[in-house]
C-alpha positions as CSV (number, residue, x, y, z in Angstrom):
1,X,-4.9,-60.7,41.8
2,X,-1.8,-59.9,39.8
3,X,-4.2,-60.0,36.3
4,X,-6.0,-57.4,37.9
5,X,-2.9,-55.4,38.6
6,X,-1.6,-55.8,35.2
7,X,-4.9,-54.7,33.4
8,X,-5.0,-51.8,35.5
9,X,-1.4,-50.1,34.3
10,X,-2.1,-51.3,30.9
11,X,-5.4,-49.2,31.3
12,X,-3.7,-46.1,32.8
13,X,-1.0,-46.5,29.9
14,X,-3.9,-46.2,27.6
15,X,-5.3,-42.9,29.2
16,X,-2.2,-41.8,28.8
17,X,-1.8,-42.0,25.2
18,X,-4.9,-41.3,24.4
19,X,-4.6,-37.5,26.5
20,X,-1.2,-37.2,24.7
21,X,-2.4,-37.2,20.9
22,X,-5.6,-35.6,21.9
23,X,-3.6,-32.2,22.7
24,X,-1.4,-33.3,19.8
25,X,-4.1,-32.7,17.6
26,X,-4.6,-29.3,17.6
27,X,-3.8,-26.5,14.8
28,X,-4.3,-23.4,14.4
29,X,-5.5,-20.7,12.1
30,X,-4.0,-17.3,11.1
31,X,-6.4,-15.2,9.7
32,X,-4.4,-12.4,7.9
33,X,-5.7,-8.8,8.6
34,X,-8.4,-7.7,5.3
35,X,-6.9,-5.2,3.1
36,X,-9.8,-4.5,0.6
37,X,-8.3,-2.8,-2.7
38,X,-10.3,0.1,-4.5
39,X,-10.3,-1.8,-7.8
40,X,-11.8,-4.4,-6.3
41,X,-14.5,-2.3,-4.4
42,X,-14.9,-1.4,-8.0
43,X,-15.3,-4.8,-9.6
44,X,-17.4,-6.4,-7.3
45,X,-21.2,-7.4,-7.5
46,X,-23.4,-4.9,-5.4
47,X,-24.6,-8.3,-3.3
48,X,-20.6,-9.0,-2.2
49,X,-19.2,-5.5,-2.2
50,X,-18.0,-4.5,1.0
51,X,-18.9,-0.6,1.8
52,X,-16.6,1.3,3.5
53,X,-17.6,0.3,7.0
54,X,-16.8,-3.6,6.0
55,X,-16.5,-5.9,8.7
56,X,-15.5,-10.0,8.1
57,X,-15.7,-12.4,11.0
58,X,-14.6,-16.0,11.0
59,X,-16.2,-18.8,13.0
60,X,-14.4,-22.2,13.1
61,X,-16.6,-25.5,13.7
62,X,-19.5,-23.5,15.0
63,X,-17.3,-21.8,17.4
64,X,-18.1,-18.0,18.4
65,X,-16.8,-15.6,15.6
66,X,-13.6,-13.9,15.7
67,X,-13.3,-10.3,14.0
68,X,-10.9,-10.4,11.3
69,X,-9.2,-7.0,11.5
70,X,-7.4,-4.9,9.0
71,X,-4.7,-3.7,11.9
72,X,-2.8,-7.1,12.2
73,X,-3.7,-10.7,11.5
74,X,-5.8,-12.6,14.1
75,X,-4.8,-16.0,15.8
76,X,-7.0,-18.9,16.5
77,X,-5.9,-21.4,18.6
78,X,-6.3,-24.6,19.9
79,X,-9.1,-25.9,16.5
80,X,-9.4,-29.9,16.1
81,X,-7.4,-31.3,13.4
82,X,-9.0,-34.7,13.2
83,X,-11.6,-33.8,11.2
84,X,-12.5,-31.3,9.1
85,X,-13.9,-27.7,10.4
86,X,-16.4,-25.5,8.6
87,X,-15.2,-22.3,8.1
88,X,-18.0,-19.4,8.1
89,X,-17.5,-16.0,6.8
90,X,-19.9,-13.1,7.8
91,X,-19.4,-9.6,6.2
92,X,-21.3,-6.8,8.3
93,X,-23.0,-9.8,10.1
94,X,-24.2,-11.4,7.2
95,X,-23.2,-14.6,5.3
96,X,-20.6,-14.0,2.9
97,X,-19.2,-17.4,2.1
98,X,-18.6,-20.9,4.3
99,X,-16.4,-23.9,3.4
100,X,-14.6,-27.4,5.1
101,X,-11.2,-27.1,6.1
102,X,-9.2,-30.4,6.1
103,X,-5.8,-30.1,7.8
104,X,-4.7,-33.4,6.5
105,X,-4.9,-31.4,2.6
106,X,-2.3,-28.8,4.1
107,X,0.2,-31.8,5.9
108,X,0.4,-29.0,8.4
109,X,-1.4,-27.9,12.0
110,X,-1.0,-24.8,11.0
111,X,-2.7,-22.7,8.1
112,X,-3.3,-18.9,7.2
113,X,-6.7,-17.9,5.9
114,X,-6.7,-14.9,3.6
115,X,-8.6,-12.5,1.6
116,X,-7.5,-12.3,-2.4
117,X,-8.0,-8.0,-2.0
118,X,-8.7,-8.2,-5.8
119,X,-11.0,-10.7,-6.2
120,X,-12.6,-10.5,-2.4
121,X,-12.3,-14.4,-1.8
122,X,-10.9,-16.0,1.0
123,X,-8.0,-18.7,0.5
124,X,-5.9,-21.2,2.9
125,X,-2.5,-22.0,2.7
126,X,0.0,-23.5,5.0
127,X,1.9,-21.2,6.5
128,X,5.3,-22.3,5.2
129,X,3.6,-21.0,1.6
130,X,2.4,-18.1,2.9
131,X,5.7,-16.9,4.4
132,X,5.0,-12.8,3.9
133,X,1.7,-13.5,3.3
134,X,0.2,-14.3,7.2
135,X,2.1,-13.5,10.1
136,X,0.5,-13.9,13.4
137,X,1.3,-13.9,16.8
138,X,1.3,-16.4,20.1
C-alpha cells in the first residue's frame, strides 16, 4: 500500500510540472501598425502593390487573422513557442506572403513583426532590437 501512495504524489508532482512549463511556453507577437510610404507605392510590382484601401491581416499557426492596423501596433498573445508557427499574410484578403517563425532563432518569447514601408516586406525581430521600432500594449 505505501508504493501506491508514493507513485501517486510522484504522479501529481509530474502534472504539476508539466502544467507549469506548458504556460511557460508561450510568446507573443507585436505586429507593428503598416505605414506604407509613397515611394514605395511607387516601386512596387502591380501584383504586390497595395492601393489606397490596403488592408494586411496576420494569422499565426492557422489561428483566425488579426487586422494589422496603421493606428497603433496589434498584440497577439498567448502563441506556442515550442515549435515553430507559420505566419500568413493576407493583403485585401488575399495571399501576400507566409513564413515559419522559430522562437528559439530570436532566444526570446517575445518578437515584433513588421513591414519594411520601402520595400513592403514583413520582418521579425526581438523586441529588445526593435526598441522604437514595435511598441505594443498588454
Amino acid at each position: 500500500m505505501p508504493t501506491r501512495m508514493r507513485t501517486s504524489i510522484i504522479l501529481i508532482g509530474g502534472l504539476a510540472v508539466c502544467c507549469g512549463a506548458s504556460a511557460a511556453s508561450a510568446g507573443t507577437i507585436c505586429v507593428n501598425r503598416v505605414r506604407v510610404s509613397e515611394k514605395a507605392l511607387a516601386l512596387s510590382s502591380e501584383g504586390q502593390r497595395p492601393d489606397a484601401s490596403y488592408a494586411f491581416t496576420v494569422s499565426v499557426g492557422g489561428k483566425p487573422a488579426v487586422a494589422a492596423s496603421s493606428a497603433e501596433a496589434v498584440l497577439i498573445k498567448d502563441v506556442p513557442t515550442s515549435k515553430p508557427q507559420m505566419i500568413a499574410i493576407r493583403l485585401n484578403g488575399r495571399p501576400y506572403t507566409a513564413f515559419p517563425l522559430k522562437f528559439s532563432s530570436y532566444q526570446t518569447q517575445h518578437v515584433c513583426l513588421w513591414l519594411n514601408d520601402l520595400y513592403l516586406t514583413w520582418s521579425v525581430s526581438s523586441m529588445s532590437e526593435a526598441q522604437g521600432l514595435c511598441s505594443c500594449k498588454d
